[in-house]
FIRO-679682 format. One line per 2 residues: their letters; for each residue z, y, x of N, C-alpha, C. Coordinates in nm, 2 decimals. Layout:
BEGIN
a = Z/Y/X/Z/Y/X/Z/Y/X; ...
// end
This chain:
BEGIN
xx = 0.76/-2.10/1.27/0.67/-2.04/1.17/0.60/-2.15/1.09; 0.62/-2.10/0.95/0.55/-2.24/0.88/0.36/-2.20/0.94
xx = 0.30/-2.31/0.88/0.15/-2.31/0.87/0.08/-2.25/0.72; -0.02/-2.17/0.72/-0.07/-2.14/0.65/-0.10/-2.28/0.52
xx = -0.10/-2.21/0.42/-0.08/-2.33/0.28/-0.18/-2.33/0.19; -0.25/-2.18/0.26/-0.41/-2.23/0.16/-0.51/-2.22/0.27
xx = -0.64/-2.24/0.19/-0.74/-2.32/0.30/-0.79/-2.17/0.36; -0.77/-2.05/0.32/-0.81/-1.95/0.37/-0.68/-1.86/0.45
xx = -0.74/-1.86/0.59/-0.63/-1.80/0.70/-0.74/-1.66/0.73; -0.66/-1.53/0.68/-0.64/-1.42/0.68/-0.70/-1.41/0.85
xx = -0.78/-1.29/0.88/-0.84/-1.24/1.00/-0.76/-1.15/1.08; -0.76/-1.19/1.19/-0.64/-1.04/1.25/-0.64/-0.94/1.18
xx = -0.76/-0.85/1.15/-0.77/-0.74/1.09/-0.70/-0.71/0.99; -0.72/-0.84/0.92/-0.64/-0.84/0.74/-0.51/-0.85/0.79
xx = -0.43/-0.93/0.89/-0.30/-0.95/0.89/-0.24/-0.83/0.93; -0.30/-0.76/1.03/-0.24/-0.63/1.14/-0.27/-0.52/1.00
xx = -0.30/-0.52/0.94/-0.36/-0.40/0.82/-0.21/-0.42/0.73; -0.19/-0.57/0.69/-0.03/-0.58/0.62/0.07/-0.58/0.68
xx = 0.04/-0.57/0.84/0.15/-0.57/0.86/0.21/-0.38/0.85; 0.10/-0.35/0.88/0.09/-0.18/0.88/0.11/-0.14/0.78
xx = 0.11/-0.21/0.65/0.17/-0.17/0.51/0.26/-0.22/0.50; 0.32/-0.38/0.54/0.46/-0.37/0.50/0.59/-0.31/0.58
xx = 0.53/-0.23/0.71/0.61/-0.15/0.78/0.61/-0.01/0.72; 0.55/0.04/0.68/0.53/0.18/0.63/0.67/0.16/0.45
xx = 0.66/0.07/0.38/0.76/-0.02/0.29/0.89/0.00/0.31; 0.88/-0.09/0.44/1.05/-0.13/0.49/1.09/0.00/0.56
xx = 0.99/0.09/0.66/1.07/0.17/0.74/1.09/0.31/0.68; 1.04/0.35/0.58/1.02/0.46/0.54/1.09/0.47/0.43
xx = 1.26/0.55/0.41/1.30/0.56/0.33/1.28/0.62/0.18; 1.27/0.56/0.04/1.26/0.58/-0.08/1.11/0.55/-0.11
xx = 1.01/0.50/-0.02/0.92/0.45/-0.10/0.91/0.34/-0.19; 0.88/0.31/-0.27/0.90/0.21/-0.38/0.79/0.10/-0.37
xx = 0.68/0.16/-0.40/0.57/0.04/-0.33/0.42/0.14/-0.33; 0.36/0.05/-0.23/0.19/0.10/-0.19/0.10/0.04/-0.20
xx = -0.02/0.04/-0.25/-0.16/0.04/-0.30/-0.21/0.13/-0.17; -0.37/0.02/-0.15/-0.48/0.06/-0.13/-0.58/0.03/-0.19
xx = -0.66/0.10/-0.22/-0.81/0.12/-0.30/-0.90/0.12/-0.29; -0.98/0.09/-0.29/-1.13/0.06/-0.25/-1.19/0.22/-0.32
xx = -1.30/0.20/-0.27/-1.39/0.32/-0.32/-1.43/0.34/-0.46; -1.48/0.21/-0.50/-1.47/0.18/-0.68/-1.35/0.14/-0.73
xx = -1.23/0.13/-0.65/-1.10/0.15/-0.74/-1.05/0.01/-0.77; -1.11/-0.08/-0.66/-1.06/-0.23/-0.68/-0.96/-0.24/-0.57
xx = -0.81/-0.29/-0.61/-0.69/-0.31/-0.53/-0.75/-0.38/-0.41; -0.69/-0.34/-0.27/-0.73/-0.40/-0.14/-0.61/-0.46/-0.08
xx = -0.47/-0.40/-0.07/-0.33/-0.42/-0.05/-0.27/-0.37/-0.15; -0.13/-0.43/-0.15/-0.06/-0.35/-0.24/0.08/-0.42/-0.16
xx = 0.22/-0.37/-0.17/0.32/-0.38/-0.22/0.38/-0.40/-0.30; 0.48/-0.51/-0.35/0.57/-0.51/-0.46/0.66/-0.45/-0.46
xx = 0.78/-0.43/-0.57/0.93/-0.41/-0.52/0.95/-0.55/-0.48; 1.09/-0.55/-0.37/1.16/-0.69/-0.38/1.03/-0.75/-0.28
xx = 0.93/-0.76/-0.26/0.87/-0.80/-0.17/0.74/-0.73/-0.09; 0.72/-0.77/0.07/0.64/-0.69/0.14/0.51/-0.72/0.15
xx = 0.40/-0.63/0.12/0.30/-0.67/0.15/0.25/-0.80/0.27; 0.16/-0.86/0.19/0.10/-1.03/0.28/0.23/-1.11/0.33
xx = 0.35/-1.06/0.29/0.46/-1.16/0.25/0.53/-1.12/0.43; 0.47/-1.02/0.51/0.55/-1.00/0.64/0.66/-0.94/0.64
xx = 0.76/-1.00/0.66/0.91/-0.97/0.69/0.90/-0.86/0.77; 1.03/-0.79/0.82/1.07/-0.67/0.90/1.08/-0.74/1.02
xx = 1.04/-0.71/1.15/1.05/-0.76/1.24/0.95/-0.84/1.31; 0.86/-0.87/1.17/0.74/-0.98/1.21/0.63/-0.91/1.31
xx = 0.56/-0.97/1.39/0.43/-0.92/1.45/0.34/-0.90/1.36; 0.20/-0.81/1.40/0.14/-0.79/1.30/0.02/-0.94/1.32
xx = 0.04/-1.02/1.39/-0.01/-1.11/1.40/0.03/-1.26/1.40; 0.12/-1.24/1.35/0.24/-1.42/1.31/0.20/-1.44/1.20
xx = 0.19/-1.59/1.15/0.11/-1.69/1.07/0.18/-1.65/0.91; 0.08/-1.62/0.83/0.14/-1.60/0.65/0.25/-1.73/0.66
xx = 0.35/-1.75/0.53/0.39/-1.85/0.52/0.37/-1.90/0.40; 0.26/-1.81/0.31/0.21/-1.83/0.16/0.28/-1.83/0.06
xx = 0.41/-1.86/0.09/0.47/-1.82/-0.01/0.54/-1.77/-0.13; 0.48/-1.63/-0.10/0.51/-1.52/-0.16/0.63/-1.43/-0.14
xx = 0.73/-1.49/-0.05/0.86/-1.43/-0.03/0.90/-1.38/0.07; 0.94/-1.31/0.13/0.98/-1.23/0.20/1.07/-1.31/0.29
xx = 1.01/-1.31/0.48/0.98/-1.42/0.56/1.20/-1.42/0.61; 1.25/-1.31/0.59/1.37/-1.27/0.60/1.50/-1.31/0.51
xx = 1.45/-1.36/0.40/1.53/-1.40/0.29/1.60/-1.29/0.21; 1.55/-1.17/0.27/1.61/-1.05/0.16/1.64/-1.04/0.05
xx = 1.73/-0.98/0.00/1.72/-0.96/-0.16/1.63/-0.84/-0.18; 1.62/-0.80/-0.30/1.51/-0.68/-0.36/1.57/-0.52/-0.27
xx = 1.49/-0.43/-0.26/1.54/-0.32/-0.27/1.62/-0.26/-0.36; 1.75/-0.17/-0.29/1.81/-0.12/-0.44/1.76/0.05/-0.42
xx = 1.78/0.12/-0.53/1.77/0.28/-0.54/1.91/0.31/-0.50; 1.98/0.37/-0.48/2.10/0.47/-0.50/2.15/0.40/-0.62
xx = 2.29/0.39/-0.67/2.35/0.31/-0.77/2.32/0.19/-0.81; 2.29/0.14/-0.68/2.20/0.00/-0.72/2.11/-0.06/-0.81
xx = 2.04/-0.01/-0.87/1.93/-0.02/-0.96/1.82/-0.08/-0.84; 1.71/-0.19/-0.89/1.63/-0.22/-0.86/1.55/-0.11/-0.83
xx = 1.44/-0.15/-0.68/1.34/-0.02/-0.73/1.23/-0.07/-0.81; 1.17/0.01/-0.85/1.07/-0.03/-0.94/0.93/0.09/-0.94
xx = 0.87/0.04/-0.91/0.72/0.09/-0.93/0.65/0.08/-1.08; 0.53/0.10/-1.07/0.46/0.15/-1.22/0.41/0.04/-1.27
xx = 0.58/-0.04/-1.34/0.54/-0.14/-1.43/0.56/-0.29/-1.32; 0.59/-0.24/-1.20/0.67/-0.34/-1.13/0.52/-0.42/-1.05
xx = 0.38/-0.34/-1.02/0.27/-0.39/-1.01/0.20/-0.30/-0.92; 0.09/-0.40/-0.83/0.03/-0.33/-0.75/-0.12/-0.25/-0.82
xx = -0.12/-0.38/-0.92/-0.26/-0.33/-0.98/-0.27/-0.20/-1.07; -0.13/-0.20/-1.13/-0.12/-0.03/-1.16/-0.11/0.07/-1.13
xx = 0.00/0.08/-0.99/-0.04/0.14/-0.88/-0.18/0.17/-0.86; -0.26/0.08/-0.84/-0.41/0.10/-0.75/-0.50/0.17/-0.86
xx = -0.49/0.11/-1.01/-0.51/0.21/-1.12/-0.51/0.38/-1.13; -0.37/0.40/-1.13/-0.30/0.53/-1.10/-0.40/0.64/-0.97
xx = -0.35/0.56/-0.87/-0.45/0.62/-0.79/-0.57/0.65/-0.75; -0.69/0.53/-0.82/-0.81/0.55/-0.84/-0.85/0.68/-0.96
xx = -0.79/0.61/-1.03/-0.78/0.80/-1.17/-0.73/0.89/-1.10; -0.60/0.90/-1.04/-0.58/1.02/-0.97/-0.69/1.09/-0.81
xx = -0.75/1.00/-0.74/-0.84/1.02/-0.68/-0.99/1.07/-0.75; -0.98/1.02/-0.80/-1.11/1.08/-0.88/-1.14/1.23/-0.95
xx = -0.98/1.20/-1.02/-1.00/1.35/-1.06/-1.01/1.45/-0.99; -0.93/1.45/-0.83/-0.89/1.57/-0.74/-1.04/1.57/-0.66
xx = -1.10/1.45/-0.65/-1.25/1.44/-0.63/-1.34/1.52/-0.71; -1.30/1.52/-0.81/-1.40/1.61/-0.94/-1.37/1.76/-0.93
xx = -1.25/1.78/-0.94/-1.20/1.92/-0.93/-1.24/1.95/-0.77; -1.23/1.89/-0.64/-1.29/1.96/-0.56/-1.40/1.99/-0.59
xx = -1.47/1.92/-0.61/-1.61/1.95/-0.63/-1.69/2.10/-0.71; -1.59/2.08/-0.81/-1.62/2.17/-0.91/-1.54/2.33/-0.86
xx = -1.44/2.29/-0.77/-1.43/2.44/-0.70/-1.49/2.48/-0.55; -1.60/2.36/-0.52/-1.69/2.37/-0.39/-1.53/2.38/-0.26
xx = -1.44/2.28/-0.28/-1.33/2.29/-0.18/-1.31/2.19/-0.02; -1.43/2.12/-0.05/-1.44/2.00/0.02/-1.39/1.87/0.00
xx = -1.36/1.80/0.08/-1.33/1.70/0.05/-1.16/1.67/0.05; -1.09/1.58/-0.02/-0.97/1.59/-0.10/-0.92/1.50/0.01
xx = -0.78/1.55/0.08/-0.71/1.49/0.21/-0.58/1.43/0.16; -0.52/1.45/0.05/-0.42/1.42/0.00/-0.35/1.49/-0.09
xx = -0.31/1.42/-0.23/-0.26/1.47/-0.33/-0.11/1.39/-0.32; -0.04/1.55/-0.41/0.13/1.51/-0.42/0.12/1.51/-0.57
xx = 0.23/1.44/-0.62/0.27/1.43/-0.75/0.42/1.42/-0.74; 0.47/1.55/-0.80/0.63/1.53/-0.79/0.70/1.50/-1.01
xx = 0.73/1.40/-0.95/0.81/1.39/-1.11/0.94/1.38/-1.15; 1.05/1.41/-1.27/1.18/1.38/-1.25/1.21/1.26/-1.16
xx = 1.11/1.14/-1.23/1.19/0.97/-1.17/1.09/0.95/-1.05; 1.06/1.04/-1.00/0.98/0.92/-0.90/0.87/1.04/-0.78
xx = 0.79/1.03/-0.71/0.66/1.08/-0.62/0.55/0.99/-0.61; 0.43/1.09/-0.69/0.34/0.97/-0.60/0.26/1.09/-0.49
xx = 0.18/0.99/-0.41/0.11/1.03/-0.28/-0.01/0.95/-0.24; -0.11/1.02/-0.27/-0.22/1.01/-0.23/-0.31/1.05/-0.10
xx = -0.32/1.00/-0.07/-0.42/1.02/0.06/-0.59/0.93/0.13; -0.68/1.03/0.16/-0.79/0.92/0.18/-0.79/0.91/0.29
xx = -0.83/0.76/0.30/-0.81/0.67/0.39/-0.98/0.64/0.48; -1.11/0.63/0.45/-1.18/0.66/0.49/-1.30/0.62/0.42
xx = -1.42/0.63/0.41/-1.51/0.63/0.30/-1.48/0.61/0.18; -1.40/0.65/0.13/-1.30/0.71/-0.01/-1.24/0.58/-0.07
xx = -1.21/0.55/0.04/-1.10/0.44/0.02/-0.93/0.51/-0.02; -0.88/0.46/-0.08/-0.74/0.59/-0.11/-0.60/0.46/-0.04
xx = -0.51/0.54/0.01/-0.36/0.50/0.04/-0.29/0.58/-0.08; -0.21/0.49/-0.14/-0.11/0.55/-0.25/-0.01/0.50/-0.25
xx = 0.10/0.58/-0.27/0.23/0.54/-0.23/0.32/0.61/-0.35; 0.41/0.53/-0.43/0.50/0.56/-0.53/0.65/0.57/-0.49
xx = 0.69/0.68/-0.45/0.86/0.69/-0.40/0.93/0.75/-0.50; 1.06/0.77/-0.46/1.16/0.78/-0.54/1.16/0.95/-0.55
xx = 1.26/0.99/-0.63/1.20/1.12/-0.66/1.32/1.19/-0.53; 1.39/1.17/-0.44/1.45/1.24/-0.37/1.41/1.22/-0.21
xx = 1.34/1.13/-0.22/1.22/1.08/-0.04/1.23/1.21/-0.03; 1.24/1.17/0.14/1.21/1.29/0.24/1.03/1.33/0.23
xx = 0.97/1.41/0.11/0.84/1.44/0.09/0.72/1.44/0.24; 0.80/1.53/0.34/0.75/1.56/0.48/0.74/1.42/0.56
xx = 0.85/1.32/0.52/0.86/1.20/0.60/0.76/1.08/0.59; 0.73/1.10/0.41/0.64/0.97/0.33/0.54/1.06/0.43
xx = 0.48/1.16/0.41/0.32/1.20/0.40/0.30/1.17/0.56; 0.41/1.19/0.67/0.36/1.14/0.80/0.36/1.04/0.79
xx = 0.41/0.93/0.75/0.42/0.77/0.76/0.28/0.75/0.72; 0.22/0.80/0.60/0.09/0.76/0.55/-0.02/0.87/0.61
xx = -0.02/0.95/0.67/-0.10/0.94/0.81/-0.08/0.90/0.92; -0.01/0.86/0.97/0.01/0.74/1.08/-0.09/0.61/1.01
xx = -0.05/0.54/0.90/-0.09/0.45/0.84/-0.28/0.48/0.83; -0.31/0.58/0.80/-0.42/0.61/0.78/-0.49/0.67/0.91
xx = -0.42/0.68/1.01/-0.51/0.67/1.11/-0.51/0.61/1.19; -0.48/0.47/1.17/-0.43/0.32/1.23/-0.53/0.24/1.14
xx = -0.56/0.25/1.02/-0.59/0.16/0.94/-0.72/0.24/0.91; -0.78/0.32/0.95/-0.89/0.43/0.88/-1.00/0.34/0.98
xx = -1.03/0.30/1.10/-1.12/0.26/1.17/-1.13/0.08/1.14; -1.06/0.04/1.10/-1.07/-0.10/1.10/-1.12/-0.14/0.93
xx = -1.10/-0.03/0.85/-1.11/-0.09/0.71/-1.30/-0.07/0.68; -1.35/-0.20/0.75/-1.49/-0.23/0.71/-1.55/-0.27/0.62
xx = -1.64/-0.23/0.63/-1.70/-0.33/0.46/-1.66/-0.50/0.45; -1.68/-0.56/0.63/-1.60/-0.68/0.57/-1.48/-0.72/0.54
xx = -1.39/-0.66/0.59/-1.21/-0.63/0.61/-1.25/-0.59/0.45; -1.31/-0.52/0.39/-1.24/-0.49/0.27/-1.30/-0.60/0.18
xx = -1.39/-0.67/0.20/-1.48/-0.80/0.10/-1.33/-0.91/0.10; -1.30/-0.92/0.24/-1.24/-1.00/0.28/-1.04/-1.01/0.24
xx = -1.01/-0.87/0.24/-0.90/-0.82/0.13/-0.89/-0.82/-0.02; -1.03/-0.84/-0.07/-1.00/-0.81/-0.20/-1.06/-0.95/-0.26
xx = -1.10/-0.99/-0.17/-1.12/-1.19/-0.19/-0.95/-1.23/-0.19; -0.87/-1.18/-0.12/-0.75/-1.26/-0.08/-0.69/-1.17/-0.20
xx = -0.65/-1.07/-0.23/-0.65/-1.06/-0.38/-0.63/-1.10/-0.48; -0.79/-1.17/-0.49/-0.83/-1.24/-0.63/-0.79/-1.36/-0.60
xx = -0.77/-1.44/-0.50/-0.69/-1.57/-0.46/-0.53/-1.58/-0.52; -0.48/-1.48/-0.47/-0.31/-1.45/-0.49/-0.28/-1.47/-0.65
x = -0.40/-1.39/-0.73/-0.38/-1.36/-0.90/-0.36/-1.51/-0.97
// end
């Protein structure tokens, strides 16, 4: 395993949280990529196409050393769709993703409210090209996930409650200072 390349080495917490995202990525057929969101709607994780969240390969522990490089620890090539097309997410970005789903959280936030429904456990969005999926994660932090439009619907939504209730107790106010510092580092 290479050694970490920048002066800031990721805390268990933060590494076991990507690796929990970039397993939910690789194992879960037709998702395209995933965002998490902070409560004011600032990106925490995300997914690319073509590569796995905090750069952990398939296979990897959730606690083996980054290699910083941004590439995928396996030497993979990209994901393809059906007819081999690249997959592609919204604009090929995590930070639109995490966009998407802060507006979309919000609104189903407003509309509960405004129908006195409680609080909002997860939204579907089905479109010709694609699914998104929303779900809260815990003090309205959101998981959002962009799949392809023929994913097993039943299969994404258990993967991202598994994800969310693995990841729902660990995501602290410092895990997330500390996420979205690493973030702004990456940019």
């Amino acid at each position: 395993m290479n050694a970490p390349t920048t002066a800031h080495t990721p805390s268990r917490q933060a590494r076991n949280l990507r690796w929990l995202l970039s397993n939910l990525v690789d194992e879960v057929p037709g998702v395209r990529s995933v965002a998490v969101v902070s409560s004011d709607g600032l990106l925490l994780l995300s997914s690319e196409p073509g590569r796995t969240a905090g750069d952990a390969g398939p296979g990897d522990g959730p606690d083996r050393e980054e290699d910083g490089a941004g590439e995928r620890a396996d030497g993979a090539a990209p994901r393809r769709e059906p007819g081999g097309r690249p997959e592609r997410g919204p604009r090929d970005s995590g930070a639109d993703l995490a966009t998407i789903v802060s507006g979309l959280g919000s609104l189903t936030q407003g509309a509960s409210k405004l129908m006195d429904a409680g609080p909002v456990k997860q939204t579907m969005v089905a479109m010709d090209e694609g699914s998104l999926f929303v779900m809260s994660i815990s003090d309205g932090s959101l998981l959002g996930v962009h799949a392809a439009p023929d994913c097993d619907m039943s299969v994404v939504a258990y993967h991202m409650a598994l994800f969310v209730g693995r990841a729902g107790h660990v995501l602290t106010p410092e895990l997330r200072t500390e996420l979205r510092t690493s973030m702004e580092l990456d940019q």
